[in-house]
C-alpha positions as CSV (number, residue, x, y, z in Angstrom):
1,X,13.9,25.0,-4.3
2,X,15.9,24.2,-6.9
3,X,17.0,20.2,-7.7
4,X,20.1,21.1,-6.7
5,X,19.8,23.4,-3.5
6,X,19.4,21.1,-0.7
7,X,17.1,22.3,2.4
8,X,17.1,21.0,5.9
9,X,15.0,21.6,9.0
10,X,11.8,21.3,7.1
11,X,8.7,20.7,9.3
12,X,6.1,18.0,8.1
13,X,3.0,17.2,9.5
14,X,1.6,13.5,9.0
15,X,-2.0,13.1,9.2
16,X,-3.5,9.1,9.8
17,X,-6.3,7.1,10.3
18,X,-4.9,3.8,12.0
19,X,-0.8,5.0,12.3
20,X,0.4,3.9,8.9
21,X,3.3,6.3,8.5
22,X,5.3,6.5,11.3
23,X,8.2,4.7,9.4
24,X,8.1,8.0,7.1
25,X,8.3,10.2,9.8
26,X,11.3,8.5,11.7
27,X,13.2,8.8,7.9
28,X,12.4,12.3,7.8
29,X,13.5,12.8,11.4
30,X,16.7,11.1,10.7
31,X,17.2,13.4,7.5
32,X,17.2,16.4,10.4
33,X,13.9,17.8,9.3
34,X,10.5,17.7,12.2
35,X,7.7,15.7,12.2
36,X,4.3,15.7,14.3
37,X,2.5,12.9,13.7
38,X,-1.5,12.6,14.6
39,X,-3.2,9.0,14.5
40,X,-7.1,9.4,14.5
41,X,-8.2,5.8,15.6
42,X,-8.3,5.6,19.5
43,X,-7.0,1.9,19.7
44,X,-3.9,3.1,17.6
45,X,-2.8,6.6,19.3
46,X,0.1,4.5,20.7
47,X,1.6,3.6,17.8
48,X,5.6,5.4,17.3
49,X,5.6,7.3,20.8
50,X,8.8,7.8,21.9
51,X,10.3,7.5,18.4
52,X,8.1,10.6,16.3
53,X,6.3,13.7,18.4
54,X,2.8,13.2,18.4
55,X,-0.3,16.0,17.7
56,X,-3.3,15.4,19.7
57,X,-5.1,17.5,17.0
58,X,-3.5,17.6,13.4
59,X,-5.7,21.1,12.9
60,X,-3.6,23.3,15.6
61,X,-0.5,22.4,13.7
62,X,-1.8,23.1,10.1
63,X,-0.3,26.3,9.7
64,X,3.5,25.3,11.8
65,X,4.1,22.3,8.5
66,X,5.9,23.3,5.6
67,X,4.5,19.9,3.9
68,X,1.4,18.3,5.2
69,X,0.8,14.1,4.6
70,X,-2.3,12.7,4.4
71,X,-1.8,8.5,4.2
72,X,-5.2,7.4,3.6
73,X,-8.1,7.6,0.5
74,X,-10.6,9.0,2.8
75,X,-8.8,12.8,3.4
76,X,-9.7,13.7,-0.3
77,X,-12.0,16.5,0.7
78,X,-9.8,17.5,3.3
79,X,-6.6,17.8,1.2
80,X,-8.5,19.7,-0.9
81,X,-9.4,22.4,1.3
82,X,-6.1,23.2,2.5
83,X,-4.4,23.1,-1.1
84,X,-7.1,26.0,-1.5
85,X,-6.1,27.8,1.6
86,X,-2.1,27.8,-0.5
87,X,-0.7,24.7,1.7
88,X,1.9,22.4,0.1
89,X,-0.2,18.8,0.8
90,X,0.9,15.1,-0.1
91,X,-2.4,13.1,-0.5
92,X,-5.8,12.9,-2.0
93,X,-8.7,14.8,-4.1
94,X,-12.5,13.6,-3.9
95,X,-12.0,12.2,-7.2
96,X,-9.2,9.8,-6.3
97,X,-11.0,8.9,-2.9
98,X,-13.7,7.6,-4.9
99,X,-11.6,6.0,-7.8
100,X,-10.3,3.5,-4.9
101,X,-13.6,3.3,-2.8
102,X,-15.8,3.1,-5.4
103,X,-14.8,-0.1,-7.7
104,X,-17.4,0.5,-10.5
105,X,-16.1,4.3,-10.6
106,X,-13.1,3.5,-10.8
107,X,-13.1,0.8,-13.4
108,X,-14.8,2.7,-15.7
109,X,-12.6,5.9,-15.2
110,X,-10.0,3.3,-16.7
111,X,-11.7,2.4,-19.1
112,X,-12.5,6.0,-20.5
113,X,-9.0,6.8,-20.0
114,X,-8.2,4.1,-22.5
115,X,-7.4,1.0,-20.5
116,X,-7.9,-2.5,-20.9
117,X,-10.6,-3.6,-17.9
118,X,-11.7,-6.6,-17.2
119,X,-15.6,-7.4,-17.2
120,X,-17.3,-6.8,-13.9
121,X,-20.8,-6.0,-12.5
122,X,-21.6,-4.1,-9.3
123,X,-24.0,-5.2,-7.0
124,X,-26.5,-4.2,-3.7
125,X,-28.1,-7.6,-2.9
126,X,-26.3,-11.1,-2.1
127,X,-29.3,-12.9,-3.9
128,X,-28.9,-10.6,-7.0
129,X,-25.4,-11.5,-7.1
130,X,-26.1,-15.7,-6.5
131,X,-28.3,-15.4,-9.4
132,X,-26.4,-13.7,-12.0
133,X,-23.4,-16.5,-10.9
134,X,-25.8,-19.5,-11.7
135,X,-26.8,-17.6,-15.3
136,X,-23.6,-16.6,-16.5
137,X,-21.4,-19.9,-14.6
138,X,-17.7,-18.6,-14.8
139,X,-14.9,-18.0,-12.3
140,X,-15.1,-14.7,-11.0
141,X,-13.7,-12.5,-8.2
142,X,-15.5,-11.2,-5.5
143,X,-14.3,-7.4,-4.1
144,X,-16.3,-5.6,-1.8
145,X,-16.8,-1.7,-2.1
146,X,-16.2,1.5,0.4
147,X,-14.9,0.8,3.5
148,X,-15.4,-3.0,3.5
149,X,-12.4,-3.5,1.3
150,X,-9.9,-2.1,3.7
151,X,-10.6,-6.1,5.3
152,X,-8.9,-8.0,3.1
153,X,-9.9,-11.2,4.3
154,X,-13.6,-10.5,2.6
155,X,-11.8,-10.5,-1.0
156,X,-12.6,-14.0,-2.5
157,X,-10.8,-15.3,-5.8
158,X,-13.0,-18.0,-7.3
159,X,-11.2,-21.2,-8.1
160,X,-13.9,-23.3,-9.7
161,X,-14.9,-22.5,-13.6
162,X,-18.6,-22.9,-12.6
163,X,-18.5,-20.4,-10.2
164,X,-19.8,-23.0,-7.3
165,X,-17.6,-21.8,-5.1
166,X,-18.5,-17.7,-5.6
167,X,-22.2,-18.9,-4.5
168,X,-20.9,-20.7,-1.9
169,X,-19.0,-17.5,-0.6
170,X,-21.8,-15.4,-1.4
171,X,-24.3,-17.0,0.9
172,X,-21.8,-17.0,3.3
173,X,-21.1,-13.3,3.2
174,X,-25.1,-12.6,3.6
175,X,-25.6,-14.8,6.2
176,X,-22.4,-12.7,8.4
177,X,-21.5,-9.7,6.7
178,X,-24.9,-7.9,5.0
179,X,-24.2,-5.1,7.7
180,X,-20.8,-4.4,6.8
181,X,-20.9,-4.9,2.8
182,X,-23.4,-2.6,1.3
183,X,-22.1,-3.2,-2.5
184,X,-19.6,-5.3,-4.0
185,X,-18.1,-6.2,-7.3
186,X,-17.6,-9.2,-9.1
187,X,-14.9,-9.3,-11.7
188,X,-14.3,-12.1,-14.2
189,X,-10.8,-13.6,-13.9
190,X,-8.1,-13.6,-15.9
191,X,-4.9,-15.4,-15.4
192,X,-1.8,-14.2,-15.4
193,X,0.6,-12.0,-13.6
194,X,-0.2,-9.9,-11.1
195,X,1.7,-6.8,-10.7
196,X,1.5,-3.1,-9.8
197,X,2.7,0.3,-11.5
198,X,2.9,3.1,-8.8
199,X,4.8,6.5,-9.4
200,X,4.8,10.3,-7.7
201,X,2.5,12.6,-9.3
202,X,3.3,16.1,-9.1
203,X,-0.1,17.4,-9.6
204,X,0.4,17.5,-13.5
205,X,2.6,14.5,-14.7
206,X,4.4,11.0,-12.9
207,X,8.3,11.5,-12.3
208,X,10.4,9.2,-13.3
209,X,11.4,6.5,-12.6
210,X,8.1,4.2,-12.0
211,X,8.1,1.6,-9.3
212,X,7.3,-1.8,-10.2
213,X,6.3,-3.9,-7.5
214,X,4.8,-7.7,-6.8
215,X,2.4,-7.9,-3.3
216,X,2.4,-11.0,-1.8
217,X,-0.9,-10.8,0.1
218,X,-2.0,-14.2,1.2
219,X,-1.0,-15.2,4.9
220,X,1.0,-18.6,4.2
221,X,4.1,-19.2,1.3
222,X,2.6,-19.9,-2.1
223,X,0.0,-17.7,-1.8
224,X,-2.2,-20.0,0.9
225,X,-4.6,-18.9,3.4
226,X,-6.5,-15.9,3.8
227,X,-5.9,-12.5,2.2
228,X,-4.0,-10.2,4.8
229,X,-3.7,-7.2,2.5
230,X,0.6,-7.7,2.2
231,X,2.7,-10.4,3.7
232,X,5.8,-8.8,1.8
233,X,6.2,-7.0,-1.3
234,X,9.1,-7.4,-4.0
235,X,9.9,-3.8,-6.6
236,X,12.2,-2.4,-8.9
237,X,12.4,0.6,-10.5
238,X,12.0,1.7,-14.0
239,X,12.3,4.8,-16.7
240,X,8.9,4.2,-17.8
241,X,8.1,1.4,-21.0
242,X,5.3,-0.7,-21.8
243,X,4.0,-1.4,-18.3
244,X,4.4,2.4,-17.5
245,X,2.5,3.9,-21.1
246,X,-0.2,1.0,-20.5
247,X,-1.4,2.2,-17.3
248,X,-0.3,4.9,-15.4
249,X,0.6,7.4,-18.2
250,X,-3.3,7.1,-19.2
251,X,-4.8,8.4,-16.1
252,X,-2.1,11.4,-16.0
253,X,-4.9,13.9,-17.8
254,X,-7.6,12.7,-14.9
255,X,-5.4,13.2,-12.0
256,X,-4.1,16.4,-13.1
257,X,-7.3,18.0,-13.4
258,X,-8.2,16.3,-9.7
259,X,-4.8,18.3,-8.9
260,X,-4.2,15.2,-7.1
261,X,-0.1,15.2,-5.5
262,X,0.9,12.4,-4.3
263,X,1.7,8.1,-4.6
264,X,-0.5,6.6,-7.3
265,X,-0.4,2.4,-7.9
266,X,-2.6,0.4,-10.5
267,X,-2.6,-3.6,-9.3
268,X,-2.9,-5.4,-12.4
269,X,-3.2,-8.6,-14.8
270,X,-0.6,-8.8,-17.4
271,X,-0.9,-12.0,-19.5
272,X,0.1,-12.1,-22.8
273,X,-3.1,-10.4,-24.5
274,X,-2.5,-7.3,-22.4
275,X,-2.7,-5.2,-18.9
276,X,-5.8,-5.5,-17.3
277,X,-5.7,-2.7,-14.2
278,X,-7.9,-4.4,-10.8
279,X,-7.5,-1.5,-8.7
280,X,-6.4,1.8,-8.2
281,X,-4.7,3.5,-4.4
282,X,-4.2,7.0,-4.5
283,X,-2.2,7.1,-1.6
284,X,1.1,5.2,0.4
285,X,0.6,1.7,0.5
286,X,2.0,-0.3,3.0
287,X,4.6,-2.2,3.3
288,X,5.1,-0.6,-0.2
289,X,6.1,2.7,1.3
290,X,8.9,1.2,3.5
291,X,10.5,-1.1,0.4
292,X,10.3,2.4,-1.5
293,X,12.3,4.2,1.1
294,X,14.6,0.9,1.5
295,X,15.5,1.6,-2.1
296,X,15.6,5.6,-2.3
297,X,19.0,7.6,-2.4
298,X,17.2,10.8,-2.2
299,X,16.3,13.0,0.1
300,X,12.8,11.9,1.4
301,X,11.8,14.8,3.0
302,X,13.2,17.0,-0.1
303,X,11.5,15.1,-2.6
304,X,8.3,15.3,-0.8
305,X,8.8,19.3,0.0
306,X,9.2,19.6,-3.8
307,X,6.4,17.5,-5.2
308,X,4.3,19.0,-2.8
309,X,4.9,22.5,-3.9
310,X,4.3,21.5,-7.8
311,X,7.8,20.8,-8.6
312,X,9.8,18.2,-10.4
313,X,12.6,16.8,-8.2
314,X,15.1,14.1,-9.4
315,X,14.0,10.6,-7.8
316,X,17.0,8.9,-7.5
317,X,17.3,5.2,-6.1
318,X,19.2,2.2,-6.0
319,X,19.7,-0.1,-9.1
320,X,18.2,-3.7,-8.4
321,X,15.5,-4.8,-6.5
322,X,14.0,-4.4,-3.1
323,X,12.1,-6.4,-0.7
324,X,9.8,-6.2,2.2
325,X,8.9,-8.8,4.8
326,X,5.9,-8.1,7.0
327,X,6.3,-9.0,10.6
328,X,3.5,-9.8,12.5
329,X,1.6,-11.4,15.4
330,X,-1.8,-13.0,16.4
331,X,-4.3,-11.2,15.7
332,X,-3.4,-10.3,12.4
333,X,-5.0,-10.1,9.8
334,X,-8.4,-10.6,12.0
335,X,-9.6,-7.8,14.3
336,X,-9.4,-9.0,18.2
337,X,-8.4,-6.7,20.5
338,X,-8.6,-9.2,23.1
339,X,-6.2,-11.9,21.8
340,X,-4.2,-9.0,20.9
341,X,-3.9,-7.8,24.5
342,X,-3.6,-11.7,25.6
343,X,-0.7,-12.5,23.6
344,X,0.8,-9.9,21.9
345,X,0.5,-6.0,23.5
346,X,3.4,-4.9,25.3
347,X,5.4,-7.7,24.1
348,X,9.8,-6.5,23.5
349,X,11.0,-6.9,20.2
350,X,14.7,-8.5,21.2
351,X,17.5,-7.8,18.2
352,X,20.0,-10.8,18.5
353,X,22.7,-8.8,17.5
354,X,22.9,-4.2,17.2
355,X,21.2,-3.3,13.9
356,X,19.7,-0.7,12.3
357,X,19.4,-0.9,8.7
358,X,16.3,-2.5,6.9
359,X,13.6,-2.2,10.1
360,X,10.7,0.0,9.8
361,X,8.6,-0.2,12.9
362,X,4.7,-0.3,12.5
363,X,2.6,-0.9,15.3
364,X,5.3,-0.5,18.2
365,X,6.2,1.9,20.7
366,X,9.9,3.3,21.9
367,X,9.9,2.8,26.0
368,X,13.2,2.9,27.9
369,X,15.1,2.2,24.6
370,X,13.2,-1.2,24.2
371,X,10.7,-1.4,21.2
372,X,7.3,-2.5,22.6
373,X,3.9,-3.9,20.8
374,X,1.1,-2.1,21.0
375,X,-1.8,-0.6,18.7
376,X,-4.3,-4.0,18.2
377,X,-3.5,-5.2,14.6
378,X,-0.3,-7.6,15.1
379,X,1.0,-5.3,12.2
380,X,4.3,-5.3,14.1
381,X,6.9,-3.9,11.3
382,X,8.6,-4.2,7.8
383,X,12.3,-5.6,7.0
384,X,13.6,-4.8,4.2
385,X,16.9,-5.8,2.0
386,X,18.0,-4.3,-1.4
387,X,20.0,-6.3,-4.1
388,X,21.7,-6.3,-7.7
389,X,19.7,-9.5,-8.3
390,X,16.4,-10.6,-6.7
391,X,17.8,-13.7,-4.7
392,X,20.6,-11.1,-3.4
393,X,18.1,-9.1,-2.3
394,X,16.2,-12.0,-0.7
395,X,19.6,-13.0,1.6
396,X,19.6,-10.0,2.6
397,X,16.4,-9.5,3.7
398,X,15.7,-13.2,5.7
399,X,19.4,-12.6,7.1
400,X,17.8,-9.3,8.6
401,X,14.6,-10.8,10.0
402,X,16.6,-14.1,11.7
403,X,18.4,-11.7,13.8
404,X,15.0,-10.5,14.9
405,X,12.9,-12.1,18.0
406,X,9.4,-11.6,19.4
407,X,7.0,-14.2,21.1
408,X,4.9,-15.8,18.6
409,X,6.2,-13.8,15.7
410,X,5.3,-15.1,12.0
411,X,6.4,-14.1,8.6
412,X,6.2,-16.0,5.2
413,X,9.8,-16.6,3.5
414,X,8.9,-16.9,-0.1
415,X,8.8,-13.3,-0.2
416,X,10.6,-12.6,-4.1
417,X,11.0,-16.2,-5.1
418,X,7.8,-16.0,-7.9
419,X,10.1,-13.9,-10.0
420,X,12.2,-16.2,-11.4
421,X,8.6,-17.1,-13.3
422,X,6.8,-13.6,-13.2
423,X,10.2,-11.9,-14.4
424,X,10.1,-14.8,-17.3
425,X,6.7,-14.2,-18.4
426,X,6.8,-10.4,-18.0
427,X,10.2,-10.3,-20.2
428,X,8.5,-12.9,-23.2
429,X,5.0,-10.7,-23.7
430,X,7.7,-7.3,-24.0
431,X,6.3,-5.8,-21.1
432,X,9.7,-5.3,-19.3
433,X,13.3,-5.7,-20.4
């Protein structure tokens, strides 16, 4: 397909562990193409009925997709398997499963690649870890490996330059969470900004242009309270510069020989002695994939059909800046099915007034026109607003979500404000103009 030929009625197939796309699949819907959608976790199989068709097995409609999505870092394998079997697939390779799941591998994959990592030691044992803390006193990071990092709230950044507190977590994690953590990291920390570089890789180079985007991950404003994994996210878009060529343009030999296709993101420290990359996700993130779409004037389902099948389509998308608010409910971010059923499942999401633009429903249902909670996160969706300047995009956004109602509903509304400094300090060290 050419950039210019434009091609309806495409068929995708969306493959998910805990029902993280479903937003995507009502935009391609809407762009008159089909979707099936399959959600692996039993507590989550509810998630989008009545807005996507569902697949009660992904495998017996393998061969009906013209594109098939993976959205998680665990399909790597899988992926792989059917790009040998000549199927056009958006998602992982074994190699970039284990760059995110694997901290150590991944940091030193940077590292060999030519970026600027921060110093870090992997460990096995809580005690191992305590002891190296009271040698070497510093403030550090702590990040679990595998799975365990999925739960966000078992991140810890250190606050104390003695690293008191990291021992103080530490003990605590052995004590309650030596079955779930086999292997963790810590990381010595560096101030600065934190922000992420994530761009399309066609299976041999990024397309242009980059997304540059700002997570807001702790639960409270200013950054307060336990890590949820995103609260909201802030982006704009970019041809490429320093943040692009110190980062993502490094790994471009590594993931083309993975044959990786797909979303790529490095989170990272900029200060002013350089760009120190945290972490890698080879995959969509979330809410990042709904701010994306928010601010995309292509064709999703086009551009996905094309850098699937190796190609180089023309990204375009809105000038400005984009935001995403998380909504959400008790439980989250903590696991409880039964507070979840107590309080939250089956609860209607009421609109004040008719509106469509900026929602992307997560964990909710379509029943007799009404959308309805369910799953067992809290997740409950992402609102999004665009903007020629951030705070225009933030009025848009916040005017969205007060039209919005749903029993003990919470968001944070600081969502974009840290730009005014990040954007300061980011324009003074040259690494964006």
């Amino acid at each position: 397909m050419s950039n210019g030929e434009s091609k309806k009625n495409l068929k995708f197939l969306c493959v998910s562990r805990l029902g993280c796309v479903g937003d995507l699949c009502i935009r391609l819907q809407e762009e008159g193409h089909k979707a099936r959608y399959y959600i692996d976790d039993k507590e989550e199989k509810d998630i989008s009925d009545g807005f996507v068709e569902k697949a009660e097995r992904w495998e017996d409609f393998k061969d009906w997709a013209d594109v098939i999505v993976f959205d998680d870092a665990d399909f790597g394998g899988t992926a792989e398997a059917l790009r040998k079997e000549g199927k056009a697939v958006i998602g992982g390779s074994t190699y970039t499963d284990r760059l995110e799941m694997d901290r150590e591998f991944g940091q030193q994959e940077m590292k060999s690649a030519g970026l600027s990592i921060l110093p870090s030691w992997s460990f096995t044992t809580f005690d191992e870890a305590v002891k190296f803390v009271k040698e070497n006193p510093e403030r550090y990071v702590v990040k679990p490996n595998g799975s365990a990092q999925n739960d966000k709230v078992l991140s810890f950044i250190g606050q104390e330059e003695d690293g008191l507190d990291i021992q103080t977590i530490l003990e605590r994690y052995k004590k309650g969470w030596s079955n779930k953590i086999k292997s963790f990291q810590i990381q010595k920390f560096a101030p600065g900004v934190e922000v992420a570089v994530g761009g399309f890789f066609n299976g041999s180079d990024f397309l242009l242009p980059i997304c540059v985007n700002f997570e807001h991950k702790r639960l409270f404003n200013g950054d307060i309270g336990p890590t949820t994994g995103e609260m909201g996210t802030s982006m704009f878009w970019n041809d490429g510069g320093m943040l692009y060529e110190e980062t993502l343009l490094k790994m471009k030999d590594r993931l083309a020989q993975a044959g990786y296709i797909g979303y790529f993101d490095i989170n990272c420290i900029a200060n002013g002695r350089g760009i120190y990359p945290l972490e890698c996700t080879s995959r969509f993130g979330m809410p990042t994939l709904s701010i994306q779409m928010e601010g995309m004037l292509s064709s999703m389902g086009e551009f996905l059909h094309a850098l699937a099948n190796r190609q180089s389509p023309a990204l375009k998308v809105k000038k400005g800046f984009q935001i995403g608010v998380v909504i959400a409910v008790p439980p989250f971010p903590f696991e409880d099915l039964k507070t979840f059923k107590r309080y939250s499942e089956d609860s209607v999401v009421i609109f004040k007034k008719p509106m469509k633009e900026g929602l992307w429903p997560a964990d909710v249902k379509l029943v007799d026109g009404d959308w309805r909670l369910t799953g067992s996160s809290g997740y409950v969706m992402v609102v999004t607003g665009s903007g020629a300047t951030m705070e225009d995009a933030r009025t848009q956004v916040y005017n969205r979500v007060r039209n919005i109602v749903i029993p003990n509903m919470f968001y944070r509304t600081d969502i974009g404000e840290r730009w005014n400094r990040d954007g300061d300090l980011l324009r003074t060290w040259g690494y964006v103009t």
